[in-house]
Phi, psi and omega in degrees: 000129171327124147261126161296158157341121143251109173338102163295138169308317181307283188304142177310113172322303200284007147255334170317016186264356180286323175298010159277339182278114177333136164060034175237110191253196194272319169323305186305280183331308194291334163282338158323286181313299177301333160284343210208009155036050176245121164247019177192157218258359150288261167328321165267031179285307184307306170324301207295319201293351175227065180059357200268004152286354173282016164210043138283137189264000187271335198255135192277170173281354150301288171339314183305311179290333166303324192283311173323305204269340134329302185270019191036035159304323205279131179219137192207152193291341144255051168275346190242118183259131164315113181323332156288299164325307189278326184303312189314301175315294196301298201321301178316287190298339170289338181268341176284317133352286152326321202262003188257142190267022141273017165253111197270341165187151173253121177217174190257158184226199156077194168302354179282301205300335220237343185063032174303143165330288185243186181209136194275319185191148127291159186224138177223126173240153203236123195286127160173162218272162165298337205277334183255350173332296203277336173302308189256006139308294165324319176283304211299296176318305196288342205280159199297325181263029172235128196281307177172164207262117181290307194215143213200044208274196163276015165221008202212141177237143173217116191240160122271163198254150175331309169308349156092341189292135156327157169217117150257133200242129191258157179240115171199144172303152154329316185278332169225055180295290187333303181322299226257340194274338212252305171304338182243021159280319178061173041255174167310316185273011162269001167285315190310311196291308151335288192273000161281353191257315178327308192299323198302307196277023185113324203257160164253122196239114175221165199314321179283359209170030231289127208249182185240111208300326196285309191265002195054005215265130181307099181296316187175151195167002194256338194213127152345290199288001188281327196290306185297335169286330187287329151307351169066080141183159191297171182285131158239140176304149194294312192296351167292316188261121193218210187256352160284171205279104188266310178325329187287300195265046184239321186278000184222027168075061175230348173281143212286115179281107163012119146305154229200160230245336199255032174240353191299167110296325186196166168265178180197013164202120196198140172224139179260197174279025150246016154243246189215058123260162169278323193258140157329140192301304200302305200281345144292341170307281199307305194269334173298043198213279165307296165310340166214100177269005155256001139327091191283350189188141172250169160225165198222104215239027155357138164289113179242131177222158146240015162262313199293143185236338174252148150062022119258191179256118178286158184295314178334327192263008183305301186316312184304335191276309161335280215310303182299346175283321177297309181282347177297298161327286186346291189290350178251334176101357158155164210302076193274320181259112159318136187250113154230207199201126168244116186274126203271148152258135192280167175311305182298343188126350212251182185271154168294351196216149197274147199324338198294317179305307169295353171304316199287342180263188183239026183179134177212123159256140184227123178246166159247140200242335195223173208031085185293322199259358179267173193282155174231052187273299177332272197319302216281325218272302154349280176290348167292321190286021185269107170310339205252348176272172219206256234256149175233129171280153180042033225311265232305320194105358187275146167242134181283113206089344178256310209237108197281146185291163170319130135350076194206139168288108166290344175288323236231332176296274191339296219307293201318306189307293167315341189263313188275354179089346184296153176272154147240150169284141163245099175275120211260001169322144165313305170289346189232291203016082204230114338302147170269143195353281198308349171270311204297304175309349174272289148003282173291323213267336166243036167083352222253135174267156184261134159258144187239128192226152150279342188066021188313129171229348139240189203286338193254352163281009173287347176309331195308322178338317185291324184263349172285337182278284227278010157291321200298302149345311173283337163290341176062050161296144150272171180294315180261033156258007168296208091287317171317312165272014148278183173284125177324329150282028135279333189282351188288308166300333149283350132300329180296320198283343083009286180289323159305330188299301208288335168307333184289000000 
């Protein structure tokens, strides 16, 4: 176990918290200070960010990196994890966590919590008395997903996990858990924004509390929503707080209630092993029938070309494909799988399969699969005028970290898709989460309804869905701007309603 830091009179009170950070004695820290004339762990931020902490000569480059990753500095091109990877991560280590019994509650925070694309590290804060604070460092220390411990002060644990991601484990008592969920959730500039509306009515808002600036005296600070009532403003959902003025409409009762993950109905995009899935039609039914029962309906959305030769479905086998979605039903007792298609958009705009073809489904989604790099403002607004396509896949086009989304005026996409009846996807892939908030808020701000998918090609990528809410949720989606959480005769009317338009 670490022996903490005991503070020399030399050092600056506002660094010892470096002496929580593994293999950082009272030398280091005092070179710190006396090499780099910092006397708080403010001042030395700048250093680290432009190298001059590598030229304190007391500190090894371990050391160095321990201090980064301590101050959640260390930053490296592969340092930023996929928003699915850390949720999985975070779930896993909260529930190991959870299980120790002086730990009275657990949530996860920080950018996880908020549903960012990726995450640099988790942040988990953890209910529990002081007194047990070194009782669930030790266990903590023993669990299977933790490599080893960076930092270890008295509110605050920083481990890395095998996987090499950060965890920072946050500590706080009952009385100012709520507090301590809303400060280490951020971001920074919606703390900011917080503690400046705060300041307007009196008040002071810290990890501990929100306190009453003239007497200090502790106002509220046990529960989240108690700190925003006392501030006179509605609750915002985490996946909310970013950099728009959210705070405006939290103060004038305006914020949106959410879409919610038990309000889906279906999935409307899924493949099988007759395109490039793995599972079988039958056997995506039989478990989605169960892993997920308030789902009324899937549709199963093959890639259908007749130029691509792997790893589709051809049209000639569309009929084969019917017949087996129809006996699937059949043995199930009602039309639970939807026959759809997903379909490449050619260069000029127009679908790659001809209307007769698009007839034939009960859903057609149209992606663009080639030319990446040009504007493709033209090809969507295009392929919107089409009646029989229902969805445009993936709108940007993007893979997060591989591939930048496209060139395309999204005002002039949008404004066609609302005018034409088209859906846009919300692609709940890891890699894709296509469209992002800011498209998505756009979108929705000119009428266009959002479909929420997994792009599923196994059984555990139907989860994704779950990160497709929480994109939609950072977009201020509502249950009705989803398409997905109505009843399948609603979406009929919105096809229908879509092919009469284009008819005028």
């Amino acid at each position: 176990m670490k022996t903490f830091l005991k503070n020399s009179s030399a050092i600056s009170a506002s660094l010892a918290d470096l002496g929580n950070i593994r293999g950082i004695t009272s030398r280091e820290v005092d070179a710190i200070q006396k090499q780099l004339g910092v006397n708080s762990i403010r001042e030395l931020i700048p250093f680290i960010s432009n190298g001059q902490l590598e030229t304190v000569t007391a500190l090894t480059p371990l050391q160095i990196k321990n201090i980064k990753r301590g101050l959640k500095l260390y930053k490296t091109a592969e340092s930023r994890f996929p928003l699915w990877d850390a949720y999985l991560m975070g779930e896993e280590l909260s529930k190991a966590i959870r299980q120790c019994p002086e730990v009275e509650k657990v949530m996860l925070a920080g950018s996880l919590r908020r549903g960012k694309d990726t995450i640099g590290d988790i942040d988990i804060l953890v209910q529990l008395n002081d007194a047990d604070r070194r009782k669930l460092l030790y266990k903590i220390a023993r669990m299977p997903q933790v490599e080893n411990i960076i930092a270890a002060g008295p509110h605050h644990f920083c481990v890395v996990l095998h996987n090499q991601m950060q965890a920072d484990i946050r500590l706080a008592p009952s009385r100012y858990f709520g507090a301590s969920l809303l400060y280490y959730t951020g971001s920074v500039k919606y703390n900011a924004e917080m503690e400046e509306l705060a300041a307007s009515k009196g008040f002071r808002i810290t990890p501990e509390g929100l306190m009453d600036s003239h007497t200090g005296e502790y106002v509220a600070g046990e529960q989240e929503v108690d700190i925003y009532r006392k501030l006179q403003l509605d609750f915002v959902a985490p996946e909310l707080r970013e950099d728009h003025d959210i705070l405006t409409a939290a103060a004038v009762h305006e914020i949106p209630l959410l879409v919610t993950f038990d309000q889906l109905k279906g999935d409307m995009q899924i493949h099988t092993n007759w395109s490039d899935g793995a599972e079988s039609i039958a056997g995506i039914a039989k478990y989605m029938s169960h892993a997920f029962p308030h789902y009324h309906y899937i549709v199963i959305t093959d890639h259908v070309s007749s130029t691509r030769t792997n790893h589709v479905l051809h049209p000639e086998d569309v009929f084969r494909q019917i017949a087996e979605i129809n006996r699937v039903n059949a043995l199930m007792g009602y039309d639970y799988i939807k026959k759809g298609a997903e379909i490449d958009i050619l260069e000029n705009g127009e679908a790659a399969l001809s209307d007769d073809i698009l007839q034939q489904f009960d859903w057609v989604i149209a992606s663009i699969h080639s030319d990446f790099s040009r504007d493709n403002t033209s090809r969507l607004i295009q392929i919107c005028k089409n009646p029989y396509v229902n969805c445009i896949g993936h709108p940007s086009g993007r893979l997060i970290g591989i591939r930048k989304p496209y060139p395309v005026n999204w005002d002039e996409v949008f404004t066609a898709a609302a005018a034409s009846g088209t859906a846009m996807e919300i692609n709940s892939r890891p890699n894709r989460l296509d469209l992002h908030d800011e498209q998505i808020r756009l979108a929705v701000s000119k009428g266009v309804k959002m479909v929420i998918n997994s792009d599923a090609r196994t059984l555990t990528h139907l989860d994704f869905v779950k990160l497709g809410i929480s994109t939609a949720r950072r977009g201020s989606c509502r249950k009705t701007d989803i398409l997905n959480t109505g009843s399948w005769n609603e979406i009929e009317k919105f096809k229908a309603e879509k092919q009469q338009l284009l008819k005028k």
